[in-house]
Structure formats: C-alpha cells, structure tokens
C-alpha positions in Angstrom: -2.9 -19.5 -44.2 -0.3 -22.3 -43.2 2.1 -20.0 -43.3 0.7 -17.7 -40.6 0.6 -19.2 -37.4 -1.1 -16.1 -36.1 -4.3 -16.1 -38.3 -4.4 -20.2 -38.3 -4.3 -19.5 -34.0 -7.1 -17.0 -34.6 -9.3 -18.9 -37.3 -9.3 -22.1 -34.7 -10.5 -19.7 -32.2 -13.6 -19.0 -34.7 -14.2 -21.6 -37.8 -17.5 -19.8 -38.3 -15.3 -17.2 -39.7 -14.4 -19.1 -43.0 -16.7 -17.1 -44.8 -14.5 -14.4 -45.2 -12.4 -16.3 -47.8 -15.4 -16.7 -50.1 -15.4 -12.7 -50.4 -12.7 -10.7 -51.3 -15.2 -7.6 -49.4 -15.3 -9.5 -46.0 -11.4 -9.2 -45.8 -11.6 -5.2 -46.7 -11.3 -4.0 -42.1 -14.8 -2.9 -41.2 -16.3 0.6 -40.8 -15.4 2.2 -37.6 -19.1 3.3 -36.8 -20.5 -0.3 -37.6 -18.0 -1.8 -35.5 -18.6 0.7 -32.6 -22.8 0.1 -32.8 -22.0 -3.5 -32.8 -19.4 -3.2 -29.5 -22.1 -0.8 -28.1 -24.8 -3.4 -28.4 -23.4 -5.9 -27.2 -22.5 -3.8 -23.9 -26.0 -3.2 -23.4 -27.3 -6.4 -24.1 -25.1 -8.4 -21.9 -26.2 -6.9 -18.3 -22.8 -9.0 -17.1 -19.5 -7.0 -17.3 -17.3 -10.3 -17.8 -19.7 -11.3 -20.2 -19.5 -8.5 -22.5 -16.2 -8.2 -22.1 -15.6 -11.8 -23.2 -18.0 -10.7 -26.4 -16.2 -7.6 -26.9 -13.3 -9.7 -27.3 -14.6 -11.8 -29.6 -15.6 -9.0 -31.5 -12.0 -8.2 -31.8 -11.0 -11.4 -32.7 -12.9 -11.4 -35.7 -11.1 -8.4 -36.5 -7.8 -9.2 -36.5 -8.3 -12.6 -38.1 -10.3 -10.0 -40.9 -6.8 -8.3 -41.2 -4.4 -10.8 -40.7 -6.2 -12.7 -43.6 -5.9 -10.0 -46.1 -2.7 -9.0 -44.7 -1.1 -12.6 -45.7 -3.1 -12.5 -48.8 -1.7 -9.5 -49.7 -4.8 -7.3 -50.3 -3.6 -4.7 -47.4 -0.9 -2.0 -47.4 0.9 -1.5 -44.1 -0.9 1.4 -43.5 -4.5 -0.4 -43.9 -3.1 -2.7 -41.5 -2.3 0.0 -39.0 -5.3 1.7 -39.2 -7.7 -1.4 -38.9 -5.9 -3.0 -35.9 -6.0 0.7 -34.1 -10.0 1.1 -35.0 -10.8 -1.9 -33.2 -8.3 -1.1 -30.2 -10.5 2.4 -30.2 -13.9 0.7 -30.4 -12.9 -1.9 -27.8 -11.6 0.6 -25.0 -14.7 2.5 -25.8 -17.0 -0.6 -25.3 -15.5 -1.9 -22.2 -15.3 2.0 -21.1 -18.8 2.0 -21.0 -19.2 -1.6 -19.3 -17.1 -0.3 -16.6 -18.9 2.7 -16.2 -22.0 0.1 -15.6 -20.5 -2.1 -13.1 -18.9 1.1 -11.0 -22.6 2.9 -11.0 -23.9 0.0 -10.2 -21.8 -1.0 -7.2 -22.5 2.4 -6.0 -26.0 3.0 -6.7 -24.8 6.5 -8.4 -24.1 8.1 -11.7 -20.8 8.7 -12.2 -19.9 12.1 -10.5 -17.5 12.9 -13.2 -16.6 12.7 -16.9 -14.0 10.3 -17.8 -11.8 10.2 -21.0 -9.1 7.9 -22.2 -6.5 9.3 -24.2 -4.2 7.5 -26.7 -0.5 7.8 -26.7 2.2 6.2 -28.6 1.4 4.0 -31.5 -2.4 4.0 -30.2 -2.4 8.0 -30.5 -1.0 7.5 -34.0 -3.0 4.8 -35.5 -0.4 2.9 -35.9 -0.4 -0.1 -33.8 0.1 -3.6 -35.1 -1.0 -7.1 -34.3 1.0 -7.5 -31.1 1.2 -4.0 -29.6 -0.7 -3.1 -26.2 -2.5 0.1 -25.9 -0.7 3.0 -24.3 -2.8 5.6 -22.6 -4.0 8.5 -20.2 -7.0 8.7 -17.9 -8.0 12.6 -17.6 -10.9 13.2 -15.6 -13.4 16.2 -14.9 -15.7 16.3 -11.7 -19.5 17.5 -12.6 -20.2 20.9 -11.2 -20.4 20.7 -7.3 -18.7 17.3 -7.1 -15.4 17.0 -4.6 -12.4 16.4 -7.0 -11.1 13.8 -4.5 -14.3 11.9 -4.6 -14.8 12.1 -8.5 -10.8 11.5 -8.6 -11.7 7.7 -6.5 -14.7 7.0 -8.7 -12.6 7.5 -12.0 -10.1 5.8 -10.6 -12.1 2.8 -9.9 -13.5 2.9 -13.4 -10.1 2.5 -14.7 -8.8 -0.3 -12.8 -12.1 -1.9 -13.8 -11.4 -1.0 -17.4 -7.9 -2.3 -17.0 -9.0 -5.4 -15.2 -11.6 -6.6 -18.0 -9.5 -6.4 -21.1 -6.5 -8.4 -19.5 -8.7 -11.0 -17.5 -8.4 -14.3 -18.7 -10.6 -15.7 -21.3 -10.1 -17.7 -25.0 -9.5 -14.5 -26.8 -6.0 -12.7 -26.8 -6.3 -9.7 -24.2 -5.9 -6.6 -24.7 -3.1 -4.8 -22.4 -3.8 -1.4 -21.2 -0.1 0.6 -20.6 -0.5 4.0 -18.5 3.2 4.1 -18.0 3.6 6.9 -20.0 1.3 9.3 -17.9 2.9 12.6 -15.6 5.4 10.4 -13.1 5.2 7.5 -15.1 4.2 4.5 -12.4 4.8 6.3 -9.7 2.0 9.0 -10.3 -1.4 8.8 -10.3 -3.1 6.6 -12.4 -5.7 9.2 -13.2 -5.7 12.7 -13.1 -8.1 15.7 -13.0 -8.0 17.9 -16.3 -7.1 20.6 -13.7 -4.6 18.3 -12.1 -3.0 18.1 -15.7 -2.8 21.6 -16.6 -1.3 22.0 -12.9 1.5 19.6 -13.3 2.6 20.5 -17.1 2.9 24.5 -16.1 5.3 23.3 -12.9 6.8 20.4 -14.2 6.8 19.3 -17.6 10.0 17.9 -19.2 11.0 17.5 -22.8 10.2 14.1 -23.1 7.4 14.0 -21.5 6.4 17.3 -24.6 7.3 14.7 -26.9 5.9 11.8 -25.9 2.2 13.8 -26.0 3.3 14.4 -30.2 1.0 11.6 -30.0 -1.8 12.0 -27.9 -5.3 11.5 -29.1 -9.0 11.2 -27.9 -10.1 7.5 -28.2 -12.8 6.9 -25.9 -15.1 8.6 -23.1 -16.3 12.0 -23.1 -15.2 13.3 -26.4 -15.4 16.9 -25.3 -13.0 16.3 -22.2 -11.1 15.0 -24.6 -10.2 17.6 -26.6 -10.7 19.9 -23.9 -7.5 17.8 -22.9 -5.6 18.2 -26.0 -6.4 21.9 -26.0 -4.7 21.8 -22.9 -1.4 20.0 -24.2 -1.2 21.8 -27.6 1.1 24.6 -26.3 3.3 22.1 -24.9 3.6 19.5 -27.9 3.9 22.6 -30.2 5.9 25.7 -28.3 5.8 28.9 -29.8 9.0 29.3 -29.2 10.3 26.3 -30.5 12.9 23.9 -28.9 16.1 25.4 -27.0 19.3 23.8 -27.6 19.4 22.4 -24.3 16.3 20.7 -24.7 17.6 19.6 -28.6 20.7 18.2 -26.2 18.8 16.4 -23.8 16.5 14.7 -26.1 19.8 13.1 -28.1 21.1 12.4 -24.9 17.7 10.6 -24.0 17.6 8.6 -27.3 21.2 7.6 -26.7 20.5 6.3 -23.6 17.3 4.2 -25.0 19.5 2.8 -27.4 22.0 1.5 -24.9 19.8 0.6 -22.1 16.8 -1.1 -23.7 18.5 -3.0 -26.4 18.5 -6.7 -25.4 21.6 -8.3 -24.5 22.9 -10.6 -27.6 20.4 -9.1 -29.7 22.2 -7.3 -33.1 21.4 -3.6 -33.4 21.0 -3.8 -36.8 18.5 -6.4 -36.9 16.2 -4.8 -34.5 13.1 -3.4 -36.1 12.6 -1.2 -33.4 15.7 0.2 -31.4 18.6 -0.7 -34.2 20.3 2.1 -37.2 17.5 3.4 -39.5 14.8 1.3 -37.6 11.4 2.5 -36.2 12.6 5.0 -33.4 15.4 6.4 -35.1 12.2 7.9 -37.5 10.0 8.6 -35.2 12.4 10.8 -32.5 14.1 12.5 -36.2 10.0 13.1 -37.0 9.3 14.0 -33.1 12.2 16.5 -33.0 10.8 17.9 -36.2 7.3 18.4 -34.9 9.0 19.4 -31.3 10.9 22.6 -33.4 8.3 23.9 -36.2 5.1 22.5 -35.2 3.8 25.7 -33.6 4.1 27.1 -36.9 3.4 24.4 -39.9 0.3 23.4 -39.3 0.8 20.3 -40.6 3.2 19.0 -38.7 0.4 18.8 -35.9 -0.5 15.7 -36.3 0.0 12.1 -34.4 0.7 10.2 -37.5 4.5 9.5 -38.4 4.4 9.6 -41.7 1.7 12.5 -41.8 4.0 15.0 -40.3 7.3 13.3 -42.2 5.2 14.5 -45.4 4.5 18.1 -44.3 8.1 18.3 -43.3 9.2 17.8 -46.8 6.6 19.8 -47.9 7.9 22.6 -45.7 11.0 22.3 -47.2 12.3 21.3 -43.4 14.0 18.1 -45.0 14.7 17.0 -48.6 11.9 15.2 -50.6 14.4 12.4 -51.0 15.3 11.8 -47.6 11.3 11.7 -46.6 11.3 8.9 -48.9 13.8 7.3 -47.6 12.6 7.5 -43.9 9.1 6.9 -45.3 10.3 3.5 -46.6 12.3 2.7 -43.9 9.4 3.1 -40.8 6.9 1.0 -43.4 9.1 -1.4 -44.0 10.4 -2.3 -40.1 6.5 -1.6 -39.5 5.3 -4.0 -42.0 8.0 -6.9 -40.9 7.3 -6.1 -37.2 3.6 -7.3 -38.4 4.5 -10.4 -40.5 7.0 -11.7 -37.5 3.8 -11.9 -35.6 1.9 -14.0 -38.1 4.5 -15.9 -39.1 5.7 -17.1 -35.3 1.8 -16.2 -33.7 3.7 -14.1 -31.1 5.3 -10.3 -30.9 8.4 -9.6 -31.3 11.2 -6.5 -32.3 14.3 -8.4 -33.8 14.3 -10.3 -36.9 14.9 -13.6 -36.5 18.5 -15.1 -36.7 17.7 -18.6 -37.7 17.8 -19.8 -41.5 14.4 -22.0 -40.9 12.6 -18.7 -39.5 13.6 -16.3 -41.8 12.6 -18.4 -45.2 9.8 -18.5 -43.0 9.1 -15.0 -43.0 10.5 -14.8 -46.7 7.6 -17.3 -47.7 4.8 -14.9 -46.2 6.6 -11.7 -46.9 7.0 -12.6 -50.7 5.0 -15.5 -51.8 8.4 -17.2 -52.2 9.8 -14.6 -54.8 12.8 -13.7 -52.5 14.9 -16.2 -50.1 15.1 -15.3 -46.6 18.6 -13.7 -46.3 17.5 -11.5 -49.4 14.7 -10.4 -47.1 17.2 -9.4 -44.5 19.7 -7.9 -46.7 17.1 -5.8 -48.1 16.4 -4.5 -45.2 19.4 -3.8 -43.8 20.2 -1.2 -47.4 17.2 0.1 -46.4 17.7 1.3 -43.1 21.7 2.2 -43.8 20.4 4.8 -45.9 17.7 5.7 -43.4 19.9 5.7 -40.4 22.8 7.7 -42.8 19.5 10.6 -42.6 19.0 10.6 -39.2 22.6 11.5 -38.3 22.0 14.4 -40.6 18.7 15.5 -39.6 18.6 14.4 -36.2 21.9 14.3 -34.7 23.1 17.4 -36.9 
C-alpha cells in the first residue's frame, strides 16, 4: 500500500483493519443489506446523534479502505469501485437520515409530521461516485394527511440541516459532504420542497438543464415510496414524449460550451483534465444525456441513471455505432478509473492529471504495477480521449 497514500491515511485511521489482507474475500465491497443492518444498528444503539454519526463514519471508513485495498491490488474493476463507494454513500445518508429523524422528534416531543426522502443526483443517482466525490441530492417531502404543508415543510427542513450538519461535523473520519446545489433554483431555492411543491414548479418552470440534470435522479434514502412517487413525477420530464426541440438541442450545446469555458481552471491544460477537457468525463456524459434527453421516452433502455447503461442501449438501438460506444465506453472508464487512482496516489481529490514527472510515475507505479512509465500513462490517455472527443463532435455537436 506504499504507493497509496489514500488507503495508508485510512489504514492508520484503523490498524485493526489488517485482516483484510489475510483474505482475498474481506477485500470483495460488502453486501448492501449487511452494511445497511449494521448502519441501522448502530443508529439505534447509540441513543447520541454525534455519536452514531461518528460510528457511522467509521463504518464508512472501513469501507473505503475495503475498496481502496483491492482497488490498488488490482482485484476491482472501475465499475466495482463505483458501485461499492456509492453503496456505502446510500447506506450512510440512510443511517444518519434516520439519526436525524431521532434528534428532530426528540427536540420536539413529536413524530415527524411528514415523510421525508432524499434523492440522488449526479454521480450519486448513477452509482458512480468515486473516492473523493461529495454527494449531490434533493430533499422532497410529503405532509401526513391533515398536516399544514408549511409546518411539515419546517420540520423536514430541520431534519435536513441536521442531516447535513452530522456528516460534515468534525471528527477523525473523512466527512461526508452533502451538495443540494442542484435542486429547483439552485441555492437560492428552497432547500426542501413538498412533492406538490415539485410537481408545481417543473409544470411552470422547468428548463432543459434542469430535464437533464434529473437523467440521474434516484431514490437513496427515506421513505422509499415518496421516492418513487418522486420519480414518477419527474419521468415525463427526463423523458418527453416529444422528444427534444432544436432549441432546447441549441441551448444545451450552448450550456456545455459555456461549462467548458467558465469552469475550467485557469493554467490548467484542457486536455489533461479528466473531467472538463476533449473526450474526458462530461463530454460522455452530456453526448449520453442528450441521447437519453431525445429517445428516452421511447427506448426503454435508455431510462436509466447509469452512463454507461444507457451508452449500451444506445448502440443497441442503433442510435450510435457499436464502435463509437466503445470508444466512449473506454474513454469515461478510463478518466473514471484515473480520477480514482489520483486520489490514492496523492490521498486527496482532484480533476487534472498531474504535470510533474515525480507525480505521474507515481500514478504510473499504482496504475500499472510499474509495466508502463508515467508519460506512457498520459499519452495513453490522451489517444484515448482524441478518439472519444473526435465522437462527440459527431454525435453531440452534429
């Protein structure tokens, strides 16, 4: 693990954990429903929010370093990864749900006058978030029968800034960051919302991107039928009957464009950012998004939040090429996959590749066991998102 400084951080944090090495089976990521009992009990046990919380964490902790370990070992594939660092996200939002739930009911000597779900979006949604990412999401509410909806509205509210408040508060274990930003009016709109509040706003006031950015919207934690009484709700939106207009095609280019220029840090080369740069992670996902955005009310599986899910059904559709799938395909795992080993290699997140000799042989050394030298790392790369970028100004910009 010297080459990690992410896992070595993580095993400090917990040399108990050792025995994972001994096992090839205690580095394959938990079952979902084992972890959640586990998160549940130890919600129930510790009668102190902050003190479960700081379990909970711990709980997580083991996780990763469970993931990390087999993902420098090599034993995990970037999708394993993905999938095992976005299961314990779920199980811990659901955990601390539930602890802030407690600590609300019991400041007010009342149930909770309303159901409360949290709703993935982004890379949570998709299942696809990686050591370092924070957890976008929605609060969607429903008062119980006879309840005001702006009293139920300040009790869910208070449950989410207590949610919010417990998984960034300081304590030994990385925290983890809840991001509402992508909710109806973005930070200037309410942190939570009504289901009826939501299905008011999208039928007067819905945009394109905000249609897009709910492609990946998913129930992970709370009341599971809000939830998808939620997503019920959005469905029409994410996939129109009638598909997209040309305007809106036009808008959402013009959007992209704009990301590119405004959110790409100054200094930084385009083409070595995993994230914004030619061929890199967004330039797949708005090329998938705009995909699913166009023909998703009528292949059904394009209705899903996973990238490279609905990238599949598209070629299967016939709505692009076999061989430029592939070469997208490739392209998102492999930014995905070095997005992940930057963070074990320098113990902290990051979106570009590193410049500096030292740090990429670095990230050569844990990428390939020492097989390849770091600038063959980055000019591997590099071919493969030229050919990835040369089908997204095909596919997406037309």
């Amino acid at each position: 693990l010297g080459s990690s400084v992410y896992a070595s951080d993580l095993l400090l944090r917990a040399p108990d954990a050792t025995v994972m090495f001994g096992d090839d089976d205690e580095l394959a990521p938990a079952e979902p429903d084992v972890l959640l009992s586990e998160a549940t009990a130890i919600v129930a046990r510790q009668q102190d929010s902050n003190a479960a919380i700081v379990a909970i964490r711990g709980l997580r902790r083991r996780e990763l370093l469970r993931t990390s370990i087999g993902d420098v070992l090599g034993q995990l594939s970037v999708n394993q990864v993905c999938t095992a660092v976005s299961t314990v996200a779920d199980v811990v939002v659901e955990a601390s749900l539930q602890a802030a739930i407690r600590e609300i009911e019991t400041r007010t000597g009342a149930a909770l006058p309303t159901r409360i779900a949290v709703i993935g979006m982004g890379r949570f949604g998709g299942r696809e978030l990686g050591y370092g990412s924070d957890a976008d999401v929605m609060f969607v509410h429903d008062p119980l029968p006879g309840v005001d909806e702006e009293v139920a509205g300040r009790v869910a509210l208070d449950v989410a800034n207590e949610l919010t408040r417990l998984l960034a508060a300081p304590a030994p274990d990385p925290p983890l960051l809840i991001d509402a930003n992508l909710r109806p009016e973005g930070k200037q709109g309410p942190l939570v919302r009504s289901l009826a509040s939501y299905a008011s706003y999208y039928a007067r006031w819905s945009l394109v991107w905000e249609s897009q950015a709910l492609l990946r919207a998913a129930p992970v934690a709370g009341d599971r039928e809000l939830g998808e009484q939620f997503i019920t709700l959005i469905n029409p939106m994410r996939y129109p009957e009638e598909g997209l207009s040309i305007e809106d095609e036009r808008e959402i280019r013009r959007i992209k464009a704009r990301v590119e220029t405004e959110r790409l840090p100054r200094g930084t080369d385009p083409k070595l950012h995993l994230k914004l740069g030619p061929g890199g992670l967004a330039d797949v996902e708005w090329t998938v998004q705009l995909l699913q955005l166009k023909h998703g009310f009528a292949v059904e599986g394009l209705r899903t939040t996973s990238t490279l899910e609905a990238l599949d059904a598209a070629a299967d559709e016939g709505l692009i090429t076999r061989e430029d799938a592939n070469v997208l395909s490739l392209a998102w795992r492999r930014a995905t996959h070095l997005r992940n080993v930057v963070m074990l290699t320098k113990g902290k997140a990051a979106d570009a590749l590193p410049t500096l000799a030292t740090d990429q042989a670095k990230l050569a050394q844990l990428l390939t066991r020492g097989e390849s030298t770091g600038g063959e790392v980055i000019e591997g790369y590099l071919r493969v998102t030229r050919r990835a970028r040369a089908v997204v100004e095909r596919v997406f910009y037309g």
